[in-house]
Backbone as JSON, one array per atom type, in Angstrom:
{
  "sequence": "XXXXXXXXXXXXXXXXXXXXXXXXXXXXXXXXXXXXXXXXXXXXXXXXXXXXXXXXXXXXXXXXXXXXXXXXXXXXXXXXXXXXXXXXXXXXXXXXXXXXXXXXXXXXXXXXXXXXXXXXXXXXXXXXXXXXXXXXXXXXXXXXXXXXXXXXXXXXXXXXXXXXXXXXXXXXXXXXXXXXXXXXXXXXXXXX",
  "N": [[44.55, -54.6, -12.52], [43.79, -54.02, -10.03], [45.53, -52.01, -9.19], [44.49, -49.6, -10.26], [41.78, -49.79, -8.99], [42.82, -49.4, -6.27], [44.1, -46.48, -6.8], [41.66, -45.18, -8.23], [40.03, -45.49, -5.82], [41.88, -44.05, -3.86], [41.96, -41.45, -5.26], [39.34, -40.39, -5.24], [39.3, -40.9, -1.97], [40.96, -38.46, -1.84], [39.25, -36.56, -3.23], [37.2, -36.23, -1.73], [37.97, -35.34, 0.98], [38.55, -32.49, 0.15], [36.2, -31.77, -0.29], [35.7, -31.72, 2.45], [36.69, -29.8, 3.4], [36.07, -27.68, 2.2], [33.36, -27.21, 3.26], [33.54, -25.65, 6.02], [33.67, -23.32, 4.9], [31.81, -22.73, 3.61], [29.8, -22.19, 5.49], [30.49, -20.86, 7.11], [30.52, -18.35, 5.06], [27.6, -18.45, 5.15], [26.72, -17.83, 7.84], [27.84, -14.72, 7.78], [26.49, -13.77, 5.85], [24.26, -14.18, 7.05], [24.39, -12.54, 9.58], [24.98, -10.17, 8.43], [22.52, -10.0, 7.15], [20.21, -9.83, 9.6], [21.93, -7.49, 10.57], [20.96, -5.3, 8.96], [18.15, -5.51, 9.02], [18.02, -4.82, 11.99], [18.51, -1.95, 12.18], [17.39, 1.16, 12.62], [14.43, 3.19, 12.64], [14.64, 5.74, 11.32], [17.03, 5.33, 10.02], [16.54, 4.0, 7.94], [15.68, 3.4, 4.15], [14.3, 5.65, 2.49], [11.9, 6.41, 0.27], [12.11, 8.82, -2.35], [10.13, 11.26, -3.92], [11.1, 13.71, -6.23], [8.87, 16.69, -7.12], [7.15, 18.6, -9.67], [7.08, 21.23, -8.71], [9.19, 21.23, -7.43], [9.17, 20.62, -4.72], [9.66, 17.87, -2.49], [8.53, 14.49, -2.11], [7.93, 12.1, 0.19], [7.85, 8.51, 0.22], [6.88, 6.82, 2.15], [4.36, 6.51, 3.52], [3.01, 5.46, 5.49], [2.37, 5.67, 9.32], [4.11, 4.93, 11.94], [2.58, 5.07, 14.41], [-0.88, 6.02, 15.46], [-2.09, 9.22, 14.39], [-2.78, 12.34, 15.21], [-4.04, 13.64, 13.55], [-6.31, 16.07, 11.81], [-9.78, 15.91, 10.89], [-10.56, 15.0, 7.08], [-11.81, 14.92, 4.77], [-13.95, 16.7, 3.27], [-17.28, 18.23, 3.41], [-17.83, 18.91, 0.97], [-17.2, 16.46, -0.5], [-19.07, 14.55, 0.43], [-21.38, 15.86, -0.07], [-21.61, 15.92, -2.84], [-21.0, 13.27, -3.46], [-23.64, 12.28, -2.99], [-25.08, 13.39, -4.38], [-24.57, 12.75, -7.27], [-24.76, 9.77, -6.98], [-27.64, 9.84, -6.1], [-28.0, 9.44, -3.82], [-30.67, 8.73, -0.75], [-31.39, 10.58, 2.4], [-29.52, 13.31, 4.7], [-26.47, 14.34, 4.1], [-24.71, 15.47, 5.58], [-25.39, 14.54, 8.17], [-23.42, 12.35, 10.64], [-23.93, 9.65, 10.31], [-22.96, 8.05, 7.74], [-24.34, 6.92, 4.72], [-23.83, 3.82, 3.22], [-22.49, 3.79, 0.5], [-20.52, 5.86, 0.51], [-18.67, 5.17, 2.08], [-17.79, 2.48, 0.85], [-16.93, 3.88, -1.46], [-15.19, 5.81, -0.58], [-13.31, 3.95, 0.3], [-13.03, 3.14, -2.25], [-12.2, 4.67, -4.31], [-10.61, 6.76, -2.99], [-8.6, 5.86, -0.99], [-7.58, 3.28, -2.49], [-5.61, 4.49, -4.28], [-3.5, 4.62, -2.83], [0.1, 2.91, -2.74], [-0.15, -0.04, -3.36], [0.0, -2.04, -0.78], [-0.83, 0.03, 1.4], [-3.22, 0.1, 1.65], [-4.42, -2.29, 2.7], [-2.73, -3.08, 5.18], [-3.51, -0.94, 6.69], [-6.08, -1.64, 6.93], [-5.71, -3.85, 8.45], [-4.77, -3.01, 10.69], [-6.74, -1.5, 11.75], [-9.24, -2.02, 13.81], [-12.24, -3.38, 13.71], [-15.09, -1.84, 15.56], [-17.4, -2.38, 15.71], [-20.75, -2.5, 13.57], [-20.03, -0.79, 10.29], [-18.09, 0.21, 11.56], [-14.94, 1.15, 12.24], [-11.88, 1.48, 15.03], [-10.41, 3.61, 14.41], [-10.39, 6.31, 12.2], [-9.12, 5.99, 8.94], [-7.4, 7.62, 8.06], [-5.88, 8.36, 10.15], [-3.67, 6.61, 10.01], [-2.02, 8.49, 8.37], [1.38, 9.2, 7.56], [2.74, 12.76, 7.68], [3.05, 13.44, 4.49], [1.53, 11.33, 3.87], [-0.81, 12.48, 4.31], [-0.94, 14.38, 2.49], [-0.91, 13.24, -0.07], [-3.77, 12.06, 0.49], [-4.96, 14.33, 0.45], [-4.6, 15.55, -2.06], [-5.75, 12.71, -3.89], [-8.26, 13.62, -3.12], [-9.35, 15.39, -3.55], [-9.23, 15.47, -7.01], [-10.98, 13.48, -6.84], [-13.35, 15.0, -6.02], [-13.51, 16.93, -7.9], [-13.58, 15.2, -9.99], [-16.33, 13.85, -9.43], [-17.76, 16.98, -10.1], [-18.14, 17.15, -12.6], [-19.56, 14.71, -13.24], [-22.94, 13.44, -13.81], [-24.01, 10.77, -13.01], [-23.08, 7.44, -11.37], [-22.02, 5.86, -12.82], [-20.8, 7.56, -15.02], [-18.9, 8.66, -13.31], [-17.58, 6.91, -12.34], [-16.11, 5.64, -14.48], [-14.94, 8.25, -15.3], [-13.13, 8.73, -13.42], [-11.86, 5.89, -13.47], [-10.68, 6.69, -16.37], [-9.3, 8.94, -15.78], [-7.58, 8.59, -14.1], [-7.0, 5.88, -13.35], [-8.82, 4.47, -11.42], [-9.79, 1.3, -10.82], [-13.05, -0.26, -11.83], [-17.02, -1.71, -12.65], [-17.65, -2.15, -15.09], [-20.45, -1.48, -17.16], [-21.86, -3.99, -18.82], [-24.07, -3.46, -20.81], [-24.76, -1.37, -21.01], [-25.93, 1.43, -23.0], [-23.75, 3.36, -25.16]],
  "CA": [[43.25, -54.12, -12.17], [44.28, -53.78, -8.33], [46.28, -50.81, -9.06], [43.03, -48.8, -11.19], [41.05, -49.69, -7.55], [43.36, -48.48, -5.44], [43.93, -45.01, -7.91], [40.18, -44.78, -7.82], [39.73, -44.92, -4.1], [42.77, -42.6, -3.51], [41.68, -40.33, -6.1], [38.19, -40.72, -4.1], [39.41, -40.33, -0.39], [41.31, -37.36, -1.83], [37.94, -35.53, -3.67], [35.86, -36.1, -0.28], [38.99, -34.26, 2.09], [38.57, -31.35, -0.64], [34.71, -31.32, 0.13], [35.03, -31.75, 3.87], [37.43, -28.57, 3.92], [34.84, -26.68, 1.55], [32.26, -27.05, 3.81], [33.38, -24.73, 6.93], [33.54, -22.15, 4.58], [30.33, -22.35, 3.37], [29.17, -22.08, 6.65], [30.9, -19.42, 7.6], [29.73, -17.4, 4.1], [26.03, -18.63, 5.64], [26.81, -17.11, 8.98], [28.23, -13.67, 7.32], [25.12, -13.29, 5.04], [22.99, -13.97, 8.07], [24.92, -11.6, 10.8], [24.35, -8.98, 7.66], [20.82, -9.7, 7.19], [19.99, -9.27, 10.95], [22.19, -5.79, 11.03], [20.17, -4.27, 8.45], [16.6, -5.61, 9.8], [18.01, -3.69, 13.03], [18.67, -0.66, 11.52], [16.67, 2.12, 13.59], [13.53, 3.65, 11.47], [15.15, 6.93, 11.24], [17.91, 4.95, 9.0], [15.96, 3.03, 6.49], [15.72, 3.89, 3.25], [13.19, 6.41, 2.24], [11.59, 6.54, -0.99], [11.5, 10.12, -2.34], [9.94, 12.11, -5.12], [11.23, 15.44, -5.94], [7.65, 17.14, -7.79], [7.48, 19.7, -10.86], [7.25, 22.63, -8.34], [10.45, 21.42, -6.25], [8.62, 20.0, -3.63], [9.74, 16.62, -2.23], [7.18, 13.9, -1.25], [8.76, 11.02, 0.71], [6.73, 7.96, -0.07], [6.77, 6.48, 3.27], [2.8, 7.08, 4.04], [2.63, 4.97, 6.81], [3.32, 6.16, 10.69], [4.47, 3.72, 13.0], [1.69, 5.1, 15.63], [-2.11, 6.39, 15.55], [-1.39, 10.31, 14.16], [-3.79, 13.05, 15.44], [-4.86, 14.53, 11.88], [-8.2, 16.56, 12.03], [-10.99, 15.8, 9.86], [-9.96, 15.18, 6.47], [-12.76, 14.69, 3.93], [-14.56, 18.06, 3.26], [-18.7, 18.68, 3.19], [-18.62, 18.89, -0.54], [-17.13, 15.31, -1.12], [-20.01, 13.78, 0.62], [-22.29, 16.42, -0.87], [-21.38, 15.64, -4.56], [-21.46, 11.7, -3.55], [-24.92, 11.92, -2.09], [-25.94, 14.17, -5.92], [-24.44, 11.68, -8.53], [-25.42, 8.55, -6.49], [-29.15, 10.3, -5.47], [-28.67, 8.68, -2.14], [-31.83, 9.58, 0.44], [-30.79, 11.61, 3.48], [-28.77, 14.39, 4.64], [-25.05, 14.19, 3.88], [-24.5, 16.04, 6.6], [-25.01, 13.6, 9.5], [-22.14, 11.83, 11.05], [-23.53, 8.24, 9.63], [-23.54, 8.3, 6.25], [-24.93, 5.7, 3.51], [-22.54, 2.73, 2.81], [-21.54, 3.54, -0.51], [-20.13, 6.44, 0.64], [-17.44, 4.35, 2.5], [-17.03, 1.82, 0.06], [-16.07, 4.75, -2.16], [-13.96, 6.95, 0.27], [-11.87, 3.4, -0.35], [-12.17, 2.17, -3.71], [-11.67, 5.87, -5.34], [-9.32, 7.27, -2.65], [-7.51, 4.95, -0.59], [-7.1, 2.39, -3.37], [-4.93, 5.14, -4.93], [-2.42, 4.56, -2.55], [0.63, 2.17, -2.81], [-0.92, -1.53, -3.16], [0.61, -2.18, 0.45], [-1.37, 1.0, 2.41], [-4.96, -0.01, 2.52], [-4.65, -3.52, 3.18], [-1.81, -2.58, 6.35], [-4.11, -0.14, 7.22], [-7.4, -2.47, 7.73], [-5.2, -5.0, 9.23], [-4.47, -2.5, 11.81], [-7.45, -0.52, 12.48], [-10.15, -2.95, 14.38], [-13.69, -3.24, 13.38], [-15.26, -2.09, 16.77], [-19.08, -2.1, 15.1], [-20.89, -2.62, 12.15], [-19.03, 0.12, 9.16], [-17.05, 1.47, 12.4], [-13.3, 0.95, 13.06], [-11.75, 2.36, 15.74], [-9.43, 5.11, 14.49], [-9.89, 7.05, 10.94], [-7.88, 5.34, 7.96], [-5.92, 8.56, 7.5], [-4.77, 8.69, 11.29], [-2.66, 6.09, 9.52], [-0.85, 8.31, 7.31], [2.13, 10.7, 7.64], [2.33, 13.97, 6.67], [3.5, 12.98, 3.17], [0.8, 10.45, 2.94], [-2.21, 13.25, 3.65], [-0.6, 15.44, 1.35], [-1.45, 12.6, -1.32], [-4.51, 11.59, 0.75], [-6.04, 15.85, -0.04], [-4.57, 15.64, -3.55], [-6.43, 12.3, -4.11], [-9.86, 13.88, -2.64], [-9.37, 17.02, -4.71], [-9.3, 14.55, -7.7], [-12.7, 13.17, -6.98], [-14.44, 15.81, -5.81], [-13.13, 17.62, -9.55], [-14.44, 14.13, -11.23], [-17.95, 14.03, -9.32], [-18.36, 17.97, -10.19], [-18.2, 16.85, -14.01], [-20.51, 14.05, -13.74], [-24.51, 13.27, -13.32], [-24.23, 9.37, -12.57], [-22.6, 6.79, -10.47], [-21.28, 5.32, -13.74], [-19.82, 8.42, -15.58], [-17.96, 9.22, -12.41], [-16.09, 5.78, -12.38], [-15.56, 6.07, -15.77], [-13.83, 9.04, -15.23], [-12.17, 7.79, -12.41], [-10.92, 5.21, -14.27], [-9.85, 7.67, -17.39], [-8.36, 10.16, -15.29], [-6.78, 8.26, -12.51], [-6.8, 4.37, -13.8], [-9.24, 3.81, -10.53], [-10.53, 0.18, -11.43], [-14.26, -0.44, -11.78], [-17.15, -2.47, -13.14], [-18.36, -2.01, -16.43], [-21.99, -1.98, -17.37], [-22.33, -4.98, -20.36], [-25.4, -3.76, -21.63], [-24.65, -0.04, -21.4], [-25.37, 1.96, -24.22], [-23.34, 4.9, -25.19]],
  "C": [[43.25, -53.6, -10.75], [44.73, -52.4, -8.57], [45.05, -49.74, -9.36], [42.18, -48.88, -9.56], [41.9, -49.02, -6.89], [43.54, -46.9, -5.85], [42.94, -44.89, -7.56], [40.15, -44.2, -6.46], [40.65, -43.98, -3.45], [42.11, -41.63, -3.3], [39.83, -40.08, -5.13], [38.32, -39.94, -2.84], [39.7, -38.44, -0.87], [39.82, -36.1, -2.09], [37.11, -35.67, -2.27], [36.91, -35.42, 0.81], [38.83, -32.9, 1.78], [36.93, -30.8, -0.08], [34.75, -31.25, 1.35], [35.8, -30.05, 4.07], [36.55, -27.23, 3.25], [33.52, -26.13, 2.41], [32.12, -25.84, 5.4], [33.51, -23.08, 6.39], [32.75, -21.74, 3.73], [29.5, -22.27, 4.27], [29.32, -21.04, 7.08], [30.49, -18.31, 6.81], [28.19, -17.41, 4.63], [26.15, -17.94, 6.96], [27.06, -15.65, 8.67], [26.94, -13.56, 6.47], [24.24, -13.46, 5.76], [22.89, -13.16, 8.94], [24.3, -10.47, 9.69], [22.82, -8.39, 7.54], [20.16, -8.92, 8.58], [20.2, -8.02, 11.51], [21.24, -5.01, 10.25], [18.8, -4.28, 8.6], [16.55, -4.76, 11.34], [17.94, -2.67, 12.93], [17.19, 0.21, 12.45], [15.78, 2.7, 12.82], [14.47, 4.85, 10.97], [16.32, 6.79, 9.96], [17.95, 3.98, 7.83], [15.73, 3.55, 5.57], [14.43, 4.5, 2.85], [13.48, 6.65, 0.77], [11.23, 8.01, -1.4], [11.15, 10.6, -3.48], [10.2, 13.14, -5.45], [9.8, 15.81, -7.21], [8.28, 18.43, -8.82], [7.81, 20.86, -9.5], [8.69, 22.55, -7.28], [10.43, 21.01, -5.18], [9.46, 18.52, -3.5], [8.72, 15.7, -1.7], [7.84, 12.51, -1.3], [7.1, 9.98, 0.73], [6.58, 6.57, 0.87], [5.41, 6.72, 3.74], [2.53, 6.47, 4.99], [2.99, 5.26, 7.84], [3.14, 4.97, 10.75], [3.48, 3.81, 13.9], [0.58, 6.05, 14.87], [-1.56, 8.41, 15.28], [-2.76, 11.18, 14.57], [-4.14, 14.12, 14.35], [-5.67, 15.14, 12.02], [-8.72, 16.16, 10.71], [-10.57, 15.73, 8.03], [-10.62, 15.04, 4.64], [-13.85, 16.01, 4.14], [-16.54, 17.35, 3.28], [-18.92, 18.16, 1.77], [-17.81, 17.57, -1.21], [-18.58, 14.63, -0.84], [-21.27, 14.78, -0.28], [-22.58, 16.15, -2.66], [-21.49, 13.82, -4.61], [-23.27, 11.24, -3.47], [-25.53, 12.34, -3.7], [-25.69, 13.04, -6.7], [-25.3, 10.64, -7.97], [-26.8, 8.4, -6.24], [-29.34, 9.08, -4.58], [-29.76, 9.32, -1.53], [-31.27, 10.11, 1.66], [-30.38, 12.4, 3.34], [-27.03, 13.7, 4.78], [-23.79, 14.79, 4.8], [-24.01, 15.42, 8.17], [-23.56, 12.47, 9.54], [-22.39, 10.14, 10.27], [-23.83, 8.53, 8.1], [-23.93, 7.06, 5.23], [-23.68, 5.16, 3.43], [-22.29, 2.88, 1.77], [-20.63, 4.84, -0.48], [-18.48, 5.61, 1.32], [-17.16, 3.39, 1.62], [-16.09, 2.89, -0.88], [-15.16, 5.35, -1.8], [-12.61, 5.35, -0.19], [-11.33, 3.15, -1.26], [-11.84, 3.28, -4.25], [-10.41, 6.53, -4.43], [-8.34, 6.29, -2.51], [-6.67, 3.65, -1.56], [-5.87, 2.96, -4.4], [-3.45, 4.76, -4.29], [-1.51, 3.38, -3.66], [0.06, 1.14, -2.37], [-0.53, -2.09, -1.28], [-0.49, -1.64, 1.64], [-2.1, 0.18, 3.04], [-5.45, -1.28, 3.6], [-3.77, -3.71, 4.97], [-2.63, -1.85, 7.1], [-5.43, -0.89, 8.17], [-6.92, -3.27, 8.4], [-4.99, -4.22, 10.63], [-5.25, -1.64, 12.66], [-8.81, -1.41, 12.43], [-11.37, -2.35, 13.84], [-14.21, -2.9, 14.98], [-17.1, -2.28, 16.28], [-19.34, -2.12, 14.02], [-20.51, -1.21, 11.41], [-18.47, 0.98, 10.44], [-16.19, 0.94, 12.63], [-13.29, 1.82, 14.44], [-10.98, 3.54, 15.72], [-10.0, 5.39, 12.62], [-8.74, 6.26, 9.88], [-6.7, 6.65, 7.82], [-5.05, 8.59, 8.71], [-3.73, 7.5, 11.19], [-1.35, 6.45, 9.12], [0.23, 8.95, 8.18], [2.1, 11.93, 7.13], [2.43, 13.86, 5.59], [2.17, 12.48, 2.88], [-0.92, 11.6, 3.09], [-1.9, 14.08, 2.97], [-1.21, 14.75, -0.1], [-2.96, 12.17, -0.85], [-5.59, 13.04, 0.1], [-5.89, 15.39, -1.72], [-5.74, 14.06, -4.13], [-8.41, 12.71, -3.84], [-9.78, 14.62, -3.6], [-9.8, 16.11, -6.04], [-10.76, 14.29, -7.7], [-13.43, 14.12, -6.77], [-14.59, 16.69, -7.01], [-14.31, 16.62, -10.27], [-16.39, 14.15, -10.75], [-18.49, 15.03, -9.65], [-18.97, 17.88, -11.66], [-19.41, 15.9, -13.9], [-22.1, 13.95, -13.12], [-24.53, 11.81, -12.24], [-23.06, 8.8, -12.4], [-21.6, 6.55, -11.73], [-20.16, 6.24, -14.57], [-18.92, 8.67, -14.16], [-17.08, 8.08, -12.78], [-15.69, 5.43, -13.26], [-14.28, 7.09, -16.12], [-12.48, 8.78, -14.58], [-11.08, 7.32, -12.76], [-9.89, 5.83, -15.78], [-8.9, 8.33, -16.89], [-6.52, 9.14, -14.37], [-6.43, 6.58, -12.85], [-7.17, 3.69, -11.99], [-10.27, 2.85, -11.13], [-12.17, 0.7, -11.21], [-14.93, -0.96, -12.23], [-17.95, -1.7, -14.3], [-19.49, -2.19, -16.73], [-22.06, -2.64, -18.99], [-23.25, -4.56, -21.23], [-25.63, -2.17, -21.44], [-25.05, 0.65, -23.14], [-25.1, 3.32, -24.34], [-23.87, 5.92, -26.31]]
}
């Protein structure tokens, strides 16, 4: 029985020498998959991977929509979006003035900006301060890049098409939602 103990504990010491010599080179694989990680989180913007689309007409549209800094865009929402919001919705006022009715801004987000990539809008409000009640301090588009107001017009174009089609708040986001699969709420007790 002496001999079977001693065997054991050999056989023992030996399996725990095997693990202690295993272990600096699982350390060292943990150090090499961490030096890696770190080089490619350095990586310079200019050399990160860009997402690109090539389009039917040949066009490319890199789907990078976010700058790194505040972009000086001009004006980027026409007359006849707010004009066609102010008709379906039969808001009161002129559509004209610089403040406009609050569902006008909820909408500029939930029908445009919500179009983006799930990522944008929420990056976007995180980064552009409330300085006043419905005022930030910069424009959501002086967010994008050129790429991203290229999709920011084509999304307006879009609505301002769907509001020309409809009378009411509801057929628009109907459409919305048909055309474009922009969410919305359903009226229960609608009848068609």
């Amino acid at each position: 029985m002496g001999d079977l103990d001693e065997k054991d504990a050999l056989k023992g010491h030996n399996q725990q020498e095997e693990n202690l010599k295993k272990i600096p080179s699982k350390q060292e694989d943990l150090a090499r998959i961490f030096e890696e990680t770190e080089l490619r989180n350095k990586k310079p913007d200019t050399e990160k991977e860009k997402i690109i689309i090539r389009l039917i007409n040949g066009e490319e549209l890199d789907l990078n929509v976010l700058a790194s800094t505040i972009q000086k865009h001009g004006p980027q929402f026409s007359q006849e979006f707010y004009n066609q919001i102010y008709r379906v919705y039969s808001l009161n006022g002129d559509p004209k003035t610089f403040r406009k009715d609050k569902v006008c801004a909820d909408l500029t987000i939930e029908v445009i900006y919500s179009r983006f990539n799930k990522e944008v809008l929420p990056t976007i409000q995180i980064q552009n301060k409330y300085k006043g009640y419905m005022e930030r301090e910069h424009k959501y588009y002086q967010f994008l890049t050129d790429e991203g107001i290229l999709m920011l017009q084509g999304f307006i174009g879009d609505a301002i098409a769907a509001l020309e089609k409809c009378n009411t708040a509801y057929e628009f986001r109907k459409l919305m939602f048909d055309d474009h699969k922009v969410a919305y709420q359903t009226d229960l007790f609608r009848q068609n």
